[in-house]
N, C-alpha and C positions, 0 to 999 in steps of 0.2 A: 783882391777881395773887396775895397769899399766900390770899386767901379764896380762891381756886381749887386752890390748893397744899393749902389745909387741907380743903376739901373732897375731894382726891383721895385725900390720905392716909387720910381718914376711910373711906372706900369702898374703901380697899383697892388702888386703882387707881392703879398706878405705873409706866408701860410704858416702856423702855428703847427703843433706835431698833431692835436685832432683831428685836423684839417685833413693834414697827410693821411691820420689813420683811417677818416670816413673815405679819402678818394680812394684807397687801396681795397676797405672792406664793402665799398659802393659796387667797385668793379668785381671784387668774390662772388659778391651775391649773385648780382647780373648773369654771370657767367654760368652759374648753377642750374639757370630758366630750363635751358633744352634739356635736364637731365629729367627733370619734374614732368616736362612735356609727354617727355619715354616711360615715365613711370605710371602716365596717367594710362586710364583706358579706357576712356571717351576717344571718340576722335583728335585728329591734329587740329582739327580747325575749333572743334568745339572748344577744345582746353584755350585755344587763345578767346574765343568769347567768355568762358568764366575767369579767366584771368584779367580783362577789361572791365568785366561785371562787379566779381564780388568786393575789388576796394573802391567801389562810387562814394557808399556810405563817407573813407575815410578822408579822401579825395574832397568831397565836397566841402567837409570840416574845417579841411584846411585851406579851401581855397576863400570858404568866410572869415577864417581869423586873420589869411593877409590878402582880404581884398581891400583894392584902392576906393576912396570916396571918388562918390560920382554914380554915373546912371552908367549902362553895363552898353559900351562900342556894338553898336548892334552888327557895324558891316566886318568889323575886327571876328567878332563872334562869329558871321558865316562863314569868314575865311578859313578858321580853325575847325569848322565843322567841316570846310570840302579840306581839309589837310586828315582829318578825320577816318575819308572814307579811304583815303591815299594807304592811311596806318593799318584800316581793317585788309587791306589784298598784301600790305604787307604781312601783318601777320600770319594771316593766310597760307601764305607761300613761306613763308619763314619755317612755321609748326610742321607742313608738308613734308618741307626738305630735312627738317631735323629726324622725323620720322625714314629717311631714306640714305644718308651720308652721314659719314662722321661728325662728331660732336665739334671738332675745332676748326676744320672743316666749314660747316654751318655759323657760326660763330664770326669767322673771320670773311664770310662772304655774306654773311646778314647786315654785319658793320660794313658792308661796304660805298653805303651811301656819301660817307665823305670823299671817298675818291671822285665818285660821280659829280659830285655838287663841285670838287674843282676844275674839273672838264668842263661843267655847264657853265660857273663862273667865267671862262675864258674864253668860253664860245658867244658868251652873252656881253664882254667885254670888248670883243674882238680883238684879239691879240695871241701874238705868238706867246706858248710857254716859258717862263724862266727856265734856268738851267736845273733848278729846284724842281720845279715841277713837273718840265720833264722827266727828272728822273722817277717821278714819284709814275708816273702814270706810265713808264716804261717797266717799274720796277712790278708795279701791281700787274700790268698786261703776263707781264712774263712768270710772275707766282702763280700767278691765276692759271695760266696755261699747266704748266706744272702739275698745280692742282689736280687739275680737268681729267688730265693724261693719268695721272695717276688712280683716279675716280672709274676712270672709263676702263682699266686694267684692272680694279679690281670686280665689277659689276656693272654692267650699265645702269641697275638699278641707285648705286650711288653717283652715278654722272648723272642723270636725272636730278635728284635731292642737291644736288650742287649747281645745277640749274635752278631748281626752285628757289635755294637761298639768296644769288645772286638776282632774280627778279626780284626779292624781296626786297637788294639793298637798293634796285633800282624803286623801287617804289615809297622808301623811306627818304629817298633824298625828295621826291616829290610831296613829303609828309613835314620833309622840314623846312621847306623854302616857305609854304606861309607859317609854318609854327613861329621859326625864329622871326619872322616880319610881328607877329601878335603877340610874342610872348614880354615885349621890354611895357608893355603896356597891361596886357590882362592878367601878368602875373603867373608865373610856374605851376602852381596849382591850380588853377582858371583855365589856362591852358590843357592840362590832363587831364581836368574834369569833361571839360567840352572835347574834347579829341575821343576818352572811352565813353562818351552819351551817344558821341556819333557812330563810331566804330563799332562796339559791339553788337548792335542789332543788326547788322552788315554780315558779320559775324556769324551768328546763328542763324541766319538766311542762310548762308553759305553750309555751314555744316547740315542743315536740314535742307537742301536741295543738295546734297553729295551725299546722302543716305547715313551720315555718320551720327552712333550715337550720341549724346547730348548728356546723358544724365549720366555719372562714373557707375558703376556695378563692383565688381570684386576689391580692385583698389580701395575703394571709399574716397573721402572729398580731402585727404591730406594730403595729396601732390597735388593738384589746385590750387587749395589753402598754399601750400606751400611758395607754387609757381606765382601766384595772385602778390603773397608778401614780398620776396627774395625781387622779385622783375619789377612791380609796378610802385611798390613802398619801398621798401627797405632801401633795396639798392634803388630807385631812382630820390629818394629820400638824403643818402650819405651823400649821392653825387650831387644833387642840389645843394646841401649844405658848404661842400667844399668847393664846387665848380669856377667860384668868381675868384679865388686865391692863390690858380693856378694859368702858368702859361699856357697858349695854346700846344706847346712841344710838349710840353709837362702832362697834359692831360693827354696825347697821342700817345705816349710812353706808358702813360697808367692804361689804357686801352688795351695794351700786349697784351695783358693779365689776363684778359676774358679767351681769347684762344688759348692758350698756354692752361688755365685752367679746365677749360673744355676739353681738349685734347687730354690731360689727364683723366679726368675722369670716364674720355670713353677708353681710354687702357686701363683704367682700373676696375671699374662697373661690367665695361659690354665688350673687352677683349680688344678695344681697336689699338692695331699695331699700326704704329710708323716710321716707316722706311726715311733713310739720311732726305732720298729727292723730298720725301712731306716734307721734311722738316725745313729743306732750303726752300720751296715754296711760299710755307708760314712764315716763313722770316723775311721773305721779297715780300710781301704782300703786307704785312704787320707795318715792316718800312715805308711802307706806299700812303697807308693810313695815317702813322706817324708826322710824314710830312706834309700829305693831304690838310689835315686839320692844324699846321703850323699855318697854311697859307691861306686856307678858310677863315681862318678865327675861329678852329671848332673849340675853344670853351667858352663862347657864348650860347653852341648850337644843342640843343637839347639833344640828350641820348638815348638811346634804344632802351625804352623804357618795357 
């Protein structure tokens, strides 16, 4: 017990029970985004531009009450604007595929950037995998297959969408190699401010050169509203608050939560059943993440906001 005490201390890692409570209901909310998406009826791509759009206002409030003195990193600033345009084809492809595959599904292959980014670390390192991380990127390769097969048996229109999301995690790992370079300097709300200034008009290019509507009709602006709060504030709001308090394994474990709750709710909402192989999949792959982000340093790495 105190070698665990004094390891904590050592690490800096001392989380109080709020702390716990916002990492848990950071990742609730998170998890809720793609149901909002489905509920919307705008387009996929559109709903991710009003979701980048309407918290600017609250975004930028906060990124004046904690910005650092000084004149504003001009080349820091472009970086996070081309990590920006990386976020807008993610979301892109993200909304597409939710609209196409399962909820947990999407979910667990949108987060899939951390796996990518340990690949890329060790190819960028030069060096063979630990025993660790091979497993991780054996564990993911082989859920992911899983997955796929499973996707492709029930429709090919959801092996498609399961494609889309997995570009998308490909494209957030490209969204976070310069975030996390700019963010210990321009600040967590600095950073998301400039990330949806860039994004979103990216964004609505996209849905209005894909003919999709833009503006919601029968729905109305409350899954918006909603997807806008829960994804961009709320929940990246709880995980900012608690993110520096936990380990990186701690916060890979809290990660489960957003599939696992996704996947409920497309059995409970939109009827999606799943079979034992889904579920050994989700659970090779969740693993994969898991250890992914113990070997990244993912609680320093900003999350899929």
């Amino acid at each position: 017990m105190s070698e665990t005490s004094a390891s904590a201390d050592k690490n800096g890692f001392q989380p109080g029970v709020w702390h716990f409570i916002a990492l848990v209901s950071g990742n609730f909310a998170l998890a809720l985004g793609p149901w909002f998406v489905r509920l919307a009826d705008t387009g996929p791509v559109s709903s991710a531009f009003w979701r980048l759009l309407l918290p600017i206002p609250l975004l930028a409030f906060f990124a004046w009450r904690s910005r650092s003195p000084g004149p504003l990193d001009k080349r820091l600033a472009l970086l996070v604007i081309a990590g920006g345009c990386f976020f807008a084809f993610d979301l892109a492809s993200w909304h597409v595929g939710i609209e196409r595959t399962r909820l947990g599904n999407a979910v667990l292959f949108g987060n899939s950037g951390s796996v990518i980014l340990m690949i890329w670390g060790l190819i960028a390192l030069r060096r063979a995998p630990s025993g660790r991380e091979f497993t991780g990127v054996a564990m993911a390769l082989s859920g992911a297959a899983i997955l796929l097969g499973r996707s492709l048996e029930i429709s090919q229109q959801s092996f498609i969408g399961d494609l889309f999301c997995l570009a998308a995690g490909l494209f957030y790992a490209f969204y976070l190699l310069p975030a996390q370079r700019a963010r210990t300097q321009l600040g967590q709300w600095s950073v998301l401010l400039l990330v949806s200034l860039a994004a979103s008009p990216i964004l609505l290019g996209i849905a209005l050169a894909a003919g999709e509507p833009v503006l919601p009709s029968s729905a109305g602006w409350q899954p918006l509203v909603m997807l806008a709060l829960s994804s961009q504030v709320i929940g990246q709001g709880l995980i900012v608050f608690s993110l520096r308090h936990f380990s990186p394994l701690i916060i890979g474990m809290a990660l489960l939560l957003q599939p696992a709750i996704g996947a409920s709710v497309g059995w409970a909402v939109f009827g999606e059943m799943l079979a034992p192989l889904d579920i050994l999949g989700m659970v090779m792959v969740g693993a994969a993440l898991v250890l992914a982000r113990s070997s990244t340093g993912g609680a320093r790495a900003p999350r899929r906001a």
